[in-house]
N, C-alpha and C positions, 0 to 999 in steps of 0.2 A: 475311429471304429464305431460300429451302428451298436446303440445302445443293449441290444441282444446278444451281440456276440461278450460284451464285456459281461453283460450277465451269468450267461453261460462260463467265463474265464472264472469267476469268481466262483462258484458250483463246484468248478472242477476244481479250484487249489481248496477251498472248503472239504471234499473230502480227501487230498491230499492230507488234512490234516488228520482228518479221521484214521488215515491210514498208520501215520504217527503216533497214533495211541495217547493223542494229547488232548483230545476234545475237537469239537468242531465248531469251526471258524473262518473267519477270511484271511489267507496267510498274504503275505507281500508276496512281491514280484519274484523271490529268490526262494518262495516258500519255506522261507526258516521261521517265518515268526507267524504266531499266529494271533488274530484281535477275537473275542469272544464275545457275543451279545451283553456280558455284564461287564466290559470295559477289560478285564484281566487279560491278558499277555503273555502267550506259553513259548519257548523255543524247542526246535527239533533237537538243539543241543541238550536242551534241558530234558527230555525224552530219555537221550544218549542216557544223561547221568545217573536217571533213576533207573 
């Protein structure tokens, strides 16, 4: 995949997170988990629980 389009993939699961009301971040492939610029680690489930 051309370096762009992955860029762009990342953009989009980033505010995928946002939408989660978790912060924003680069989630994994299954967008459950999210990595955050100061290293922390949010989940959609964790979202769920609060």
């Amino acid at each position: 995949m051309n370096a762009g389009l992955n860029w762009l993939a990342f953009e989009v699961m980033s505010v995928r997170c946002d939408e989660m009301g978790i912060g924003r971040g680069i989630c994994t492939e299954n967008a459950l988990e999210c990595v955050f610029d100061d290293g922390s680690i949010a989940t959609s489930l964790q979202s769920l629980i609060n």
